[in-house]
DSSP file (Angstrom, degrees, kcal/mol; ACC not computed):
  #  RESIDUE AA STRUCTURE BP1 BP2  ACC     N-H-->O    O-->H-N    N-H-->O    O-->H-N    TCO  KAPPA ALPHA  PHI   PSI    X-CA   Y-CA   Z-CA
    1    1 A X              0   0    0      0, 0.0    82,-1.6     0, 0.0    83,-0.8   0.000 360.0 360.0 360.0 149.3   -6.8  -12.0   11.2
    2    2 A X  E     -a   84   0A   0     28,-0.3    30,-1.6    80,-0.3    83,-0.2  -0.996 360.0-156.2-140.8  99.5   -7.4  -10.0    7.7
    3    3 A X  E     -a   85   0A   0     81,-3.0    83,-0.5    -2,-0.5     2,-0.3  -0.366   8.2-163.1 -39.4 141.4   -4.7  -10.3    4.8
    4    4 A X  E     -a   86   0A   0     81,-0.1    30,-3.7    -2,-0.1     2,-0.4  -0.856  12.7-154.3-130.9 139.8   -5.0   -7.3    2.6
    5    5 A X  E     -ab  87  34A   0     81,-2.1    83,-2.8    -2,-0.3     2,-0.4  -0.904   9.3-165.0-105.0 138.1   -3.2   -8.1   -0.9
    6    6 A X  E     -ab  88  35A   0     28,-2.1    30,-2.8    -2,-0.4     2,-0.4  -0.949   2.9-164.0-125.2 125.7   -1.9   -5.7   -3.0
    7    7 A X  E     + b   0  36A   0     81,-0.8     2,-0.5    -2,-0.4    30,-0.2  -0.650  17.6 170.5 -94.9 127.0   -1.0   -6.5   -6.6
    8    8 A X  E     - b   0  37A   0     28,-2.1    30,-1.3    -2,-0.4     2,-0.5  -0.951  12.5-177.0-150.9 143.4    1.3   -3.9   -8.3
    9    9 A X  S    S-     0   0    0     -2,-0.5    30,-0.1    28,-0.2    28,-0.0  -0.959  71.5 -20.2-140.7 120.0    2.9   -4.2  -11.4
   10   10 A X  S    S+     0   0    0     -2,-0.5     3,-0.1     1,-0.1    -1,-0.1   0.905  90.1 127.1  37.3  53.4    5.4   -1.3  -12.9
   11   11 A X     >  +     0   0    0      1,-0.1     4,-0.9     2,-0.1     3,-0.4  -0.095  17.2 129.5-110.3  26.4    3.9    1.4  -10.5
   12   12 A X  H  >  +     0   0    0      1,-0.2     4,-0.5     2,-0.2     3,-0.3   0.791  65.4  60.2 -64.3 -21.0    7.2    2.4   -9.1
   13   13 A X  H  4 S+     0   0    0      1,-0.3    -1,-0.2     2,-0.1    -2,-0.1   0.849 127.0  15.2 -72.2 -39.7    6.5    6.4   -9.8
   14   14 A X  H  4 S+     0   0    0     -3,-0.4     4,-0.4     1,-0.1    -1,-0.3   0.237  95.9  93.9-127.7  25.9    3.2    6.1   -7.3
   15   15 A X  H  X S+     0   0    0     -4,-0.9     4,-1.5    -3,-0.3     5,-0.3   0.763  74.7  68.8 -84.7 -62.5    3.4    3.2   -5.4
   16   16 A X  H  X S+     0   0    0     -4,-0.5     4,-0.5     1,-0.2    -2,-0.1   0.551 103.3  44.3 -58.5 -15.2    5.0    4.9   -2.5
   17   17 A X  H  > S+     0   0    0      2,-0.1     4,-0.6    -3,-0.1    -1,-0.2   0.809 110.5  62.3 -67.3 -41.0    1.7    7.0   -1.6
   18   18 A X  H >4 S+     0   0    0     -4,-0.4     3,-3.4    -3,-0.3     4,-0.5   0.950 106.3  34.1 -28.5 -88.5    0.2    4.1   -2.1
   19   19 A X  H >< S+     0   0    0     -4,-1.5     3,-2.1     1,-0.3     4,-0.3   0.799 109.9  63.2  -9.7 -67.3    1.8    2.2    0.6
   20   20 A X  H 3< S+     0   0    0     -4,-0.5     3,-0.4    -5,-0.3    -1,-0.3   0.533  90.9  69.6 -64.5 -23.9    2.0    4.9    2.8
   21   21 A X  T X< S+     0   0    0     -3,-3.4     3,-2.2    -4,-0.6    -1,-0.3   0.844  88.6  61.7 -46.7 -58.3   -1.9    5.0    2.7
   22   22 A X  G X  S+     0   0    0     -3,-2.1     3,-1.7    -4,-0.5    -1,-0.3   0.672  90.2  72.5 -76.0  -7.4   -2.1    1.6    4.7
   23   23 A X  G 3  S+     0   0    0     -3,-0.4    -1,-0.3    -4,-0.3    -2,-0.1   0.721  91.8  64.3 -77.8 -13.2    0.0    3.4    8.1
   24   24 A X  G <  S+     0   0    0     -3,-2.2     2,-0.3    -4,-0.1    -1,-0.3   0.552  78.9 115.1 -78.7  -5.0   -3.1    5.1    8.5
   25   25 A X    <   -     0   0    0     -3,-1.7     2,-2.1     1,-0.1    72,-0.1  -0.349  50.3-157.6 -73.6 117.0   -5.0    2.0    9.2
   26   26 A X        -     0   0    0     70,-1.6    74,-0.3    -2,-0.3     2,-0.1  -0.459  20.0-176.1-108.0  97.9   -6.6    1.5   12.6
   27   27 A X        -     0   0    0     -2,-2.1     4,-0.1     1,-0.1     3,-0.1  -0.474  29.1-157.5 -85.7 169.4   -7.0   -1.9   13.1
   28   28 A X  S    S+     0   0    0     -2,-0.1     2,-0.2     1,-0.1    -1,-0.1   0.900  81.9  16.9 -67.2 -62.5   -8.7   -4.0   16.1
   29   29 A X  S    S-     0   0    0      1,-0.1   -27,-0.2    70,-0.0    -1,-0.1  -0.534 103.6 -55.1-107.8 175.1   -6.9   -7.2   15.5
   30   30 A X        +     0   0    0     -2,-0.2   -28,-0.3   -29,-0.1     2,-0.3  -0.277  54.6 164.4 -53.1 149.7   -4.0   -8.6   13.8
   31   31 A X        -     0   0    0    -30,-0.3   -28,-0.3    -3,-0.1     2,-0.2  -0.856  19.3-149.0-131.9 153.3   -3.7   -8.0   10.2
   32   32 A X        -     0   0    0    -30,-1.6     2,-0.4    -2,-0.3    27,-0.2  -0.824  13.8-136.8-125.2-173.9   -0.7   -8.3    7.5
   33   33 A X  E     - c   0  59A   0     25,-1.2    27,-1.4    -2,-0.2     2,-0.4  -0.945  17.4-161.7-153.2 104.6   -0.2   -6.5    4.8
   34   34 A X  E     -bc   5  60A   0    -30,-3.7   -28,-2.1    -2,-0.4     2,-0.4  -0.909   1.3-168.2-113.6 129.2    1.0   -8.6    1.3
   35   35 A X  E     -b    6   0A   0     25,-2.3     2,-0.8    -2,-0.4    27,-0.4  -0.951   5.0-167.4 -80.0  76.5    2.6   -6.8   -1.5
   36   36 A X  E     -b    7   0A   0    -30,-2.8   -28,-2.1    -2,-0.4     2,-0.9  -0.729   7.0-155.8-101.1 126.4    2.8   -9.0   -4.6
   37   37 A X  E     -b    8   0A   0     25,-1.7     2,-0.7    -2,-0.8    27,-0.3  -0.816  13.7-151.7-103.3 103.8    5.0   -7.6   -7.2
   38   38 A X        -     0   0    0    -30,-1.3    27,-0.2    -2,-0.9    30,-0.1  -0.665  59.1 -47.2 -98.0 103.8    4.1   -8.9  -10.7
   39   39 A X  S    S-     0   0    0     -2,-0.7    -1,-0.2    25,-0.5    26,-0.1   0.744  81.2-176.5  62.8  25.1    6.0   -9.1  -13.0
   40   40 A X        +     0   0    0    -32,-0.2    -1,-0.1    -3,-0.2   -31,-0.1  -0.159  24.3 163.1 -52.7 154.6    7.8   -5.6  -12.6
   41   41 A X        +     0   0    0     -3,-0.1    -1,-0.1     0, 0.0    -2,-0.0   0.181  66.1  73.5-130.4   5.1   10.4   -3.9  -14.6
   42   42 A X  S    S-     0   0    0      0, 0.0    -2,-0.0     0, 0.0   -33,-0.0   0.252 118.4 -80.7-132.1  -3.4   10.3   -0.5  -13.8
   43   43 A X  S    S+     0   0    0    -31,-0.1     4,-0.3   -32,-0.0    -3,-0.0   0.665  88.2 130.8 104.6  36.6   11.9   -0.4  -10.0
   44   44 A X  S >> S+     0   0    0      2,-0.2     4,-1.5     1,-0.2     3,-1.2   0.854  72.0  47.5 -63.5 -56.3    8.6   -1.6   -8.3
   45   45 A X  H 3>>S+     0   0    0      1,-0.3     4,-4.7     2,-0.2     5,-0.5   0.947 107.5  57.1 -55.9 -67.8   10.1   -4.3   -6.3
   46   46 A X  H 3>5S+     0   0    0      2,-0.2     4,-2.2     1,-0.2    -1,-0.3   0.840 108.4  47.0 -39.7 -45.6   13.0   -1.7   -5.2
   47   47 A X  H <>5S+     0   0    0     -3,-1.2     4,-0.6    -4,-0.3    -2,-0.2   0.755 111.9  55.0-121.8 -28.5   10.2    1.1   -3.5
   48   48 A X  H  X5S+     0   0    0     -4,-1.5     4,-2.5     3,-0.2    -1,-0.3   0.910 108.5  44.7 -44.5 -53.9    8.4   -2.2   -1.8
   49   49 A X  H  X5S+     0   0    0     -4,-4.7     4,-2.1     2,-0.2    -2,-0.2   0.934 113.0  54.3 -65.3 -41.6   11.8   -3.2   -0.1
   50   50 A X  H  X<S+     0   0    0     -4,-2.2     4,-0.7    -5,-0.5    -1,-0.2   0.872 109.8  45.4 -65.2 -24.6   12.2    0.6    0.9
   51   51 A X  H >X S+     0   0    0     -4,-0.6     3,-1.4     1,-0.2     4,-0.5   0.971 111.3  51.5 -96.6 -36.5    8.9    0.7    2.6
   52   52 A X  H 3< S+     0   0    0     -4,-2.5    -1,-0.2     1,-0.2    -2,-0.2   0.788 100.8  59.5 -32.2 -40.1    9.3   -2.5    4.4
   53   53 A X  H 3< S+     0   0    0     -4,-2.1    -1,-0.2     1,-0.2    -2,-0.2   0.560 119.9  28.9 -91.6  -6.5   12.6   -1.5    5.8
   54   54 A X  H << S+     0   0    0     -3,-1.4     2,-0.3    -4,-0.7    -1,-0.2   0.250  96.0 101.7-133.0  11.3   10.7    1.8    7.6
   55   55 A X     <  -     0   0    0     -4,-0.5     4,-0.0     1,-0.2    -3,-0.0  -0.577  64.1-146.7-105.7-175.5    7.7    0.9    8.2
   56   56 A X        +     0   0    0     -2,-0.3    -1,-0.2     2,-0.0    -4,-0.1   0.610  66.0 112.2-100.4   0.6    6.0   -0.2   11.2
   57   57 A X  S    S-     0   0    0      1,-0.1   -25,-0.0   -25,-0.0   -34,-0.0   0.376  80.3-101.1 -24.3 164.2    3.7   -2.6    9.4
   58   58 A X        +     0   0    0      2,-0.0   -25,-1.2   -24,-0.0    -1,-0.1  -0.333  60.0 167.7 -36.7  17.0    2.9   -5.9    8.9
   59   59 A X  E     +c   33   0A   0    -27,-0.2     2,-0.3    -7,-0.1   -25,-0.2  -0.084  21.2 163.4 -41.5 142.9    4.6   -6.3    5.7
   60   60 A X  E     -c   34   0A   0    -27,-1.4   -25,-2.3     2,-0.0     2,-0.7  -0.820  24.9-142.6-132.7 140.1    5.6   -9.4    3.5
   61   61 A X        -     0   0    0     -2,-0.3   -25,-0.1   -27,-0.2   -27,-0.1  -0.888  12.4-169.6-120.2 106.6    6.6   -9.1   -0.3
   62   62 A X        -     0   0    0     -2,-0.7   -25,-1.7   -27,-0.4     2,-0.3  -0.222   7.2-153.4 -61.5 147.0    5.6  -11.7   -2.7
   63   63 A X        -     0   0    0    -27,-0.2     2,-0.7    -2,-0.1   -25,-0.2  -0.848  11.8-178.9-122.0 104.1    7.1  -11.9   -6.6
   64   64 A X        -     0   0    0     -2,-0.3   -25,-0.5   -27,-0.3     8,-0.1  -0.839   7.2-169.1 -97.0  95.4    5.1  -13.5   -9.1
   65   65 A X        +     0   0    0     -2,-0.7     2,-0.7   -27,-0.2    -1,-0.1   0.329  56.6  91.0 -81.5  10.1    6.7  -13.5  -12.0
   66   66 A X  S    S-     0   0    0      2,-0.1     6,-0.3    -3,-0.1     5,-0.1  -0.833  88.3-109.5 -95.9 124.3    4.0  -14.6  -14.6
   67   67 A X  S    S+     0   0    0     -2,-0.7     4,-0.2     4,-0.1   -28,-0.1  -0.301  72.1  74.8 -73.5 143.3    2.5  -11.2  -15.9
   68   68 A X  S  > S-     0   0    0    -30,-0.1     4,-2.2     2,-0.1    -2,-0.1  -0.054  74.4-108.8 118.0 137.8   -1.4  -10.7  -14.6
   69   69 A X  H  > S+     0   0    0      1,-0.2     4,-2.8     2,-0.2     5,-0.5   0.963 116.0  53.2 -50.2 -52.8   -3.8   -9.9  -11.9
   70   70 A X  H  > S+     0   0    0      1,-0.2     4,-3.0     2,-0.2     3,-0.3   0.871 109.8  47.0 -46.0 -44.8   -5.0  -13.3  -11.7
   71   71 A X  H  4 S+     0   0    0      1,-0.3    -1,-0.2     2,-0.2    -2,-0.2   0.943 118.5  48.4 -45.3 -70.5   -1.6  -14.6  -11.2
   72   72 A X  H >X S+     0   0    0     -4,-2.2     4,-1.8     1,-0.3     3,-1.7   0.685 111.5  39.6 -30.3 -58.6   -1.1  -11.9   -8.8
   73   73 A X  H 3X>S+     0   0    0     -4,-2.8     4,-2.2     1,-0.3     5,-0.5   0.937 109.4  59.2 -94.9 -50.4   -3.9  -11.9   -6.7
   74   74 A X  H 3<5S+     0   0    0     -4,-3.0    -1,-0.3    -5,-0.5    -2,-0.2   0.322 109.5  51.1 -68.7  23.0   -4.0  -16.0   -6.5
   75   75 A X  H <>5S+     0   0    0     -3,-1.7     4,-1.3    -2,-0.3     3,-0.3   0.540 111.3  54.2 -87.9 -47.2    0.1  -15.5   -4.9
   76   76 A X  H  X5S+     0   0    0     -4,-1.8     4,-1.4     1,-0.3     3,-0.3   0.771 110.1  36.4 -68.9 -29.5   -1.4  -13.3   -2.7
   77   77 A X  H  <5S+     0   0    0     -4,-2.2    -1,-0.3     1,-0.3    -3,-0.1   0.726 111.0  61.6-115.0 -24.1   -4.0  -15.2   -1.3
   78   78 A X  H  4<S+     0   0    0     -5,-0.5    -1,-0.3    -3,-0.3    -2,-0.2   0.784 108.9  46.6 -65.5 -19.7   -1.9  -18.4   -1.3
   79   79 A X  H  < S+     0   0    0     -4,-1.3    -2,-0.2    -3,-0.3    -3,-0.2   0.554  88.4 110.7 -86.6 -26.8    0.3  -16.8    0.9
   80   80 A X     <  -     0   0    0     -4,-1.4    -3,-0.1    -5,-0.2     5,-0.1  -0.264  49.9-162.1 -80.1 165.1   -1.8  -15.4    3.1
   81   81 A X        +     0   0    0      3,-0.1    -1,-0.1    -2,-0.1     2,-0.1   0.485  54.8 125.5-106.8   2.6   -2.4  -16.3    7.0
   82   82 A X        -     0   0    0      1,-0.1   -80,-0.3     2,-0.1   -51,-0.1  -0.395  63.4-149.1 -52.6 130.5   -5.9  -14.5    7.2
   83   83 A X  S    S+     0   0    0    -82,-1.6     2,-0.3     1,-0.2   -81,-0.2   0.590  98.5  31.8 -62.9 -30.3   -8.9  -15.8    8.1
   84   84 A X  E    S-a    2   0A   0    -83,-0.8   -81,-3.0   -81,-0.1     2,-0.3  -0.943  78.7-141.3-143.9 142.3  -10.5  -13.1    5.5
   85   85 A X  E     -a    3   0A   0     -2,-0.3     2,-0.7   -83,-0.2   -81,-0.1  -0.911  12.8-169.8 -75.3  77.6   -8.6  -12.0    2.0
   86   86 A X  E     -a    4   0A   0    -83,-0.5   -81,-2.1    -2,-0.3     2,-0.4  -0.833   3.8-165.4-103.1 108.4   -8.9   -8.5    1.1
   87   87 A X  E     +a    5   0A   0     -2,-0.7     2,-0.4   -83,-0.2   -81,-0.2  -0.760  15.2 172.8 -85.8 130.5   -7.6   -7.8   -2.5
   88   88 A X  E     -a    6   0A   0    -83,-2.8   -81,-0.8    -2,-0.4   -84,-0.0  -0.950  33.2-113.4-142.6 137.1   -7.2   -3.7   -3.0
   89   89 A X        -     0   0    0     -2,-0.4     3,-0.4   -83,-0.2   -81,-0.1  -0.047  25.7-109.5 -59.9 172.2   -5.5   -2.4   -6.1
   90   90 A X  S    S+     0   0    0      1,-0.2   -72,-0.2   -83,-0.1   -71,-0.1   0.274 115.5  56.0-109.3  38.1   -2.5   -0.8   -6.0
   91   91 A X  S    S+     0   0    0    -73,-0.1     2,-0.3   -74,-0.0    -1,-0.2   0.043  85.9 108.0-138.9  33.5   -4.0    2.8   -6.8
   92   92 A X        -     0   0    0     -3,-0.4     2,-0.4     0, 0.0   -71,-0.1  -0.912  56.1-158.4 -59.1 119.6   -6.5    2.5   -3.9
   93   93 A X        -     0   0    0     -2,-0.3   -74,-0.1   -72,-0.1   -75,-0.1  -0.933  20.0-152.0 -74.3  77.8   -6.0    4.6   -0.7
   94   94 A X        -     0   0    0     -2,-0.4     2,-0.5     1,-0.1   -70,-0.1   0.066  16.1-107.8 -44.0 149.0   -7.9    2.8    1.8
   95   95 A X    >   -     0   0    0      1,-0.1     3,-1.1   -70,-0.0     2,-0.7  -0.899  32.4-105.3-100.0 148.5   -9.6    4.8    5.0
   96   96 A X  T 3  S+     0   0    0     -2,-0.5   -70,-1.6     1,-0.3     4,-0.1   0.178 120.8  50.3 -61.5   2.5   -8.4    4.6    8.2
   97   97 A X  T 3  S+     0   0    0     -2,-0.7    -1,-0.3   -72,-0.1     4,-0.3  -0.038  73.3 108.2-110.0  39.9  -11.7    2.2    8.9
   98   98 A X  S X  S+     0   0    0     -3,-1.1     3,-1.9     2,-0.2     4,-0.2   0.989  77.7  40.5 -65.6 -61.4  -11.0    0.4    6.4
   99   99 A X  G >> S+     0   0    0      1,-0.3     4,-2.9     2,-0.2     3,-1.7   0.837 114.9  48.4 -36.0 -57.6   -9.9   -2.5    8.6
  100  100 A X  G 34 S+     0   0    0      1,-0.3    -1,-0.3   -74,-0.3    -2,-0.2   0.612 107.9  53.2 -51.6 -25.1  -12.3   -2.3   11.1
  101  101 A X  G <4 S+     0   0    0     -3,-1.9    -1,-0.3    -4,-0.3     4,-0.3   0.258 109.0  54.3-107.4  11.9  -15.4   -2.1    8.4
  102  102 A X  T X> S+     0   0    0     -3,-1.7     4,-3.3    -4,-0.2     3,-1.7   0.710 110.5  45.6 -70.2 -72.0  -13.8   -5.4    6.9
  103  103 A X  H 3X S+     0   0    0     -4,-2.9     4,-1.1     1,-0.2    -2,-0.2   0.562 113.2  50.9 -58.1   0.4  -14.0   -7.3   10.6
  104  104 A X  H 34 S+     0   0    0     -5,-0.2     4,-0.4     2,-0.2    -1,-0.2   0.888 103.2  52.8 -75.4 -38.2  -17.4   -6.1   11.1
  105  105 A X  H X> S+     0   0    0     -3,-1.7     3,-0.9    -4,-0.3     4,-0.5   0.973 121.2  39.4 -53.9 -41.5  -18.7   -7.4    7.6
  106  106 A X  H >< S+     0   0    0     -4,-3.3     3,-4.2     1,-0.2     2,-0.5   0.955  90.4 100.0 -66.4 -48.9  -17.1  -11.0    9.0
  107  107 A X  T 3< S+     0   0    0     -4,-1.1    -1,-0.2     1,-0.4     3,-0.1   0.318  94.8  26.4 -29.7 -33.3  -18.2  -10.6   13.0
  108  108 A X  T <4 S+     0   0    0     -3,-0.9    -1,-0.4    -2,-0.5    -2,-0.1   0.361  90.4 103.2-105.3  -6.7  -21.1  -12.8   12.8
  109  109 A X    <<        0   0    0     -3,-4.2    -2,-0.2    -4,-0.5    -1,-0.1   0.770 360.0 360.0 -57.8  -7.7  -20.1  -15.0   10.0
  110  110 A X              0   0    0     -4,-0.2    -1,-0.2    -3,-0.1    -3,-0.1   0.643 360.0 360.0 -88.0 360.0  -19.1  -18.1   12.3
């Protein structure tokens, strides 16, 4: 299974392309899809909830309220159930093999 985290902090204006990016994803196995919203003020949190409630994802949304990537990314990866971590900004548009060229890198790694 492959976590991908995504850290976003006061991106509410573009966040929703964002997002909208990962439906394009064709994975082989399970995946989730972790949100962390850091430290927001700006209605970040709000455009996360909205895309959870329609999408067909994997979703979960994290808050980490201590301002910073690190912060961010180290919720994200405490929270995840992955076997592999993938941390993606949150102004990244992944391609629709993104998943699939992750599990390959890993395929022999046991």
């Amino acid at each position: 299974m492959i976590s991908v985290v995504v850290c976003t902090r006061d991106r509410a204006a573009r966040l929703a392309r964002t997002l909208a990016s990962y439906e394009r994803l064709t994975p082989r196995d399970a995946w989730e899809l972790l949100v962390v919203v850091n430290a927001s003020i700006d209605g970040t949190a709000e455009v996360v909830e909205r895309f959870q409630a329609t999408s067909r994802l994997p979703i979960r949304i994290l808050t980490e309220p201590r301002p910073g990537v690190c912060a961010a990314r180290n919720a994200g990866w405490r929270a995840a159930v992955g076997e592999i971590v993938a941390d993606v900004d949150a102004d990244c548009y992944p391609a629709a093999d993104f998943l699939l060229a992750m599990e390959a890198c890993f395929e022999h790694a046991h």
